[in-house]
C-alpha positions as CSV (number, residue, x, y, z in Angstrom):
1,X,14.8,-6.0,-17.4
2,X,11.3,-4.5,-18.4
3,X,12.8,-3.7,-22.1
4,X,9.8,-3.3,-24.6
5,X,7.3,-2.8,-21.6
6,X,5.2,0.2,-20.1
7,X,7.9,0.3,-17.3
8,X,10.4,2.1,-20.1
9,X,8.5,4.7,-20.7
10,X,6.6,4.9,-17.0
11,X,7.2,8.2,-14.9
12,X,8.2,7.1,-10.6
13,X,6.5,9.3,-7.9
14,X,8.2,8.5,-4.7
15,X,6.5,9.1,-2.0
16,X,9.1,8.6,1.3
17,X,8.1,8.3,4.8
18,X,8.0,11.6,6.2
19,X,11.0,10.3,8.9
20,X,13.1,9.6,5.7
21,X,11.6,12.8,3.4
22,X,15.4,14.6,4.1
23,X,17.5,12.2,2.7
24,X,15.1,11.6,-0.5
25,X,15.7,15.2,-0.9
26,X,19.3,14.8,-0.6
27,X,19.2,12.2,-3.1
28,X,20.4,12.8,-7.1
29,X,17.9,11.9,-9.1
30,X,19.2,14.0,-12.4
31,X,20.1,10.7,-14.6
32,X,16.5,9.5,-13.6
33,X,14.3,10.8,-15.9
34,X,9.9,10.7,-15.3
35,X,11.6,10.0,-11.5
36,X,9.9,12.9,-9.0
37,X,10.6,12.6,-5.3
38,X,7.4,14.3,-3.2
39,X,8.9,16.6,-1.3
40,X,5.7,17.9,0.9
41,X,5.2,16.8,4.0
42,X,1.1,16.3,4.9
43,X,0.3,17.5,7.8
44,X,-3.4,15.8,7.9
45,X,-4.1,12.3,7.8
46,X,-6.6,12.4,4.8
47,X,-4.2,13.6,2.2
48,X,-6.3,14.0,-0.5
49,X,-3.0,14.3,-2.6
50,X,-1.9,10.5,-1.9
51,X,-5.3,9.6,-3.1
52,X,-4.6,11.2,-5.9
53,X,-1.5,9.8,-6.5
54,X,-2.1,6.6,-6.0
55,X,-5.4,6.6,-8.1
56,X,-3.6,8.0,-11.3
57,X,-1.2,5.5,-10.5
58,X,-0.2,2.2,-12.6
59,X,1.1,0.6,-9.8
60,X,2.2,1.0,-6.2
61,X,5.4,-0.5,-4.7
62,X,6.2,0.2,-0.6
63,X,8.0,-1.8,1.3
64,X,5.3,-1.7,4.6
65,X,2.8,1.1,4.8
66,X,-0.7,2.3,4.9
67,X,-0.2,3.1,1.2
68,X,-0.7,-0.4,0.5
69,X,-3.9,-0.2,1.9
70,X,-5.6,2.8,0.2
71,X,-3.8,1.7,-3.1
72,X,-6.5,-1.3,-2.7
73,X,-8.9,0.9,-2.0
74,X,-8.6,2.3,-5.4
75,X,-8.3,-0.6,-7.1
76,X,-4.6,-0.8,-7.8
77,X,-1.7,-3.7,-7.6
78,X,0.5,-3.4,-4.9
79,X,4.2,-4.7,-5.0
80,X,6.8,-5.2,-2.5
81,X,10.6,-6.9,-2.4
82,X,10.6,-8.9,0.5
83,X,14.1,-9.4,1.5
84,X,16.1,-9.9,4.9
85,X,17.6,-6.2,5.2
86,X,13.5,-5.3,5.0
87,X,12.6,-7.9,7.5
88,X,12.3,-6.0,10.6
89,X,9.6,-3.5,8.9
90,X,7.9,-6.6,6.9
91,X,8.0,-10.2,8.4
92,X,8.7,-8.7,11.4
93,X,5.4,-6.8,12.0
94,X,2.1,-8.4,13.1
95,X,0.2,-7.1,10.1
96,X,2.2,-7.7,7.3
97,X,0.7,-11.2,6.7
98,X,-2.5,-10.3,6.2
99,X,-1.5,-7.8,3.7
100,X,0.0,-10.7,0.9
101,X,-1.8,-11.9,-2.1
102,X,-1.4,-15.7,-1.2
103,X,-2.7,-14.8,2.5
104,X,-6.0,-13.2,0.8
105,X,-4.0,-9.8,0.9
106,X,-3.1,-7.4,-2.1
107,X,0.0,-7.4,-1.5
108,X,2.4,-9.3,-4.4
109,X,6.0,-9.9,-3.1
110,X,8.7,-10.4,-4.7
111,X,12.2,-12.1,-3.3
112,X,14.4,-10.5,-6.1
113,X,14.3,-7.0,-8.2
114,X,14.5,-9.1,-11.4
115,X,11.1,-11.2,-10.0
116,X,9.8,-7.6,-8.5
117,X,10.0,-6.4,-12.4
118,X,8.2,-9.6,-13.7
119,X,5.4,-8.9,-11.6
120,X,5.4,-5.1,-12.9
121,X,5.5,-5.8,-16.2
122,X,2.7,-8.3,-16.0
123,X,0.4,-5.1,-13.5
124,X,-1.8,-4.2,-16.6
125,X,-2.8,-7.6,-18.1
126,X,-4.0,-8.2,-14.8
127,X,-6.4,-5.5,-14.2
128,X,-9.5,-7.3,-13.8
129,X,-7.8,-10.1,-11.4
130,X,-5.9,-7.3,-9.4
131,X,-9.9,-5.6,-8.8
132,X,-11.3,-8.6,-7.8
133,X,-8.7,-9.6,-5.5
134,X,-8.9,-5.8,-4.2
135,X,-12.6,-6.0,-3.7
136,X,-12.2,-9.4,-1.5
137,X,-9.5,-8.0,0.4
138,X,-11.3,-4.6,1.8
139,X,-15.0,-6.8,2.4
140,X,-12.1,-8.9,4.7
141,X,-9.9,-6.4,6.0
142,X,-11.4,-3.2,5.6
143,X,-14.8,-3.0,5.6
144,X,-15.5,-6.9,7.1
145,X,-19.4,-5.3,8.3
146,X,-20.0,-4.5,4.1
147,X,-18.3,-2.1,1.6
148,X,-21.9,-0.4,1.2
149,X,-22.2,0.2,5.9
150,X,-21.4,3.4,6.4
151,X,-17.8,3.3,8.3
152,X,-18.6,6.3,10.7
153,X,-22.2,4.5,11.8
154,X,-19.8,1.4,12.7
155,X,-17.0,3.8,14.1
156,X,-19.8,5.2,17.0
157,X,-21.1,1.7,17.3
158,X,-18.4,-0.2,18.4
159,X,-16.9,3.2,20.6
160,X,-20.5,2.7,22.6
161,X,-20.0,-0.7,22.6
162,X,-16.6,-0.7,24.1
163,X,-17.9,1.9,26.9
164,X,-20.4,-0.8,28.2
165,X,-17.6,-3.3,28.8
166,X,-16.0,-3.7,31.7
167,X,-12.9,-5.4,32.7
168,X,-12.4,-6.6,36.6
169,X,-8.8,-4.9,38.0
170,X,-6.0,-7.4,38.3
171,X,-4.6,-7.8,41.8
């Protein structure tokens, strides 16, 4: 699988949940070569180190997470294996529809590993497709008021906003 491709010779960053950061530690990696397990935990939300991860990335595979997100942001395909023993943190979750490419997501799932490394090898001829289909994606999801509004004006907007409601108490 992936023989003659950019996969052979691609390095793997893996970035594990910070719940799961011990075991990757744990984990022999020596007959991995170009595979590096982050080992620092962030303590900020704006790690300025996963953006740069993910933008000198090729590709970003997660099973459910954030990452997905801000790999969009920056323009990159995001993979998944969708398979039962990931349901619970996939299917399972409200979100996780919005995020697949045939729901207007970015997201590109795959129900096998062999399938998962089609779609891989295939990342690079698909560069211009993959930016498009980013760009629609975060004027949808993450920016729906316009990628050039300002998110912070929109942020203090729509706190004011949600001062002035109010909701009658339930007997």
């Amino acid at each position: 699988l992936g023989r003659g491709t950019w996969l052979e010779d691609c390095s793997i960053l893996v970035r594990p949940h910070p719940a799961y950061l011990d075991d990757w530690n744990q984990a022999d990696l020596a007959g991995l070569p170009g595979v590096a397990v982050w080992s620092q935990k962030s303590s900020m939300n704006a790690d300025h180190r996963l953006f740069d991860s993910l933008f000198h990335a090729t590709a970003v595979v997660g099973l459910n997470t954030s990452a997905m997100i801000e790999a969009a942001i920056v323009g990159r395909p995001v993979y998944t294996i969708a398979t039962p023993e990931f349901s619970g943190g996939q299917e399972a979750t409200f979100h996780w529809w919005y995020l697949l490419v045939d729901k207007g997501g970015v997201v590109q799932p795959s129900q096998s590993f062999p399938d998962h490394v089609r779609h891989l090898v295939a990342a690079p001829a698909q560069h211009d497709e993959i930016l498009e289909r980013s760009r629609r994606f975060l004027e949808a999801f993450v920016r729906p008021r316009g990628l050039a509004s300002p998110a912070s004006a929109v942020m203090i907007e729509e706190i004011e906003r949600a001062a002035t409601l109010h909701k009658r108490p339930r007997t």
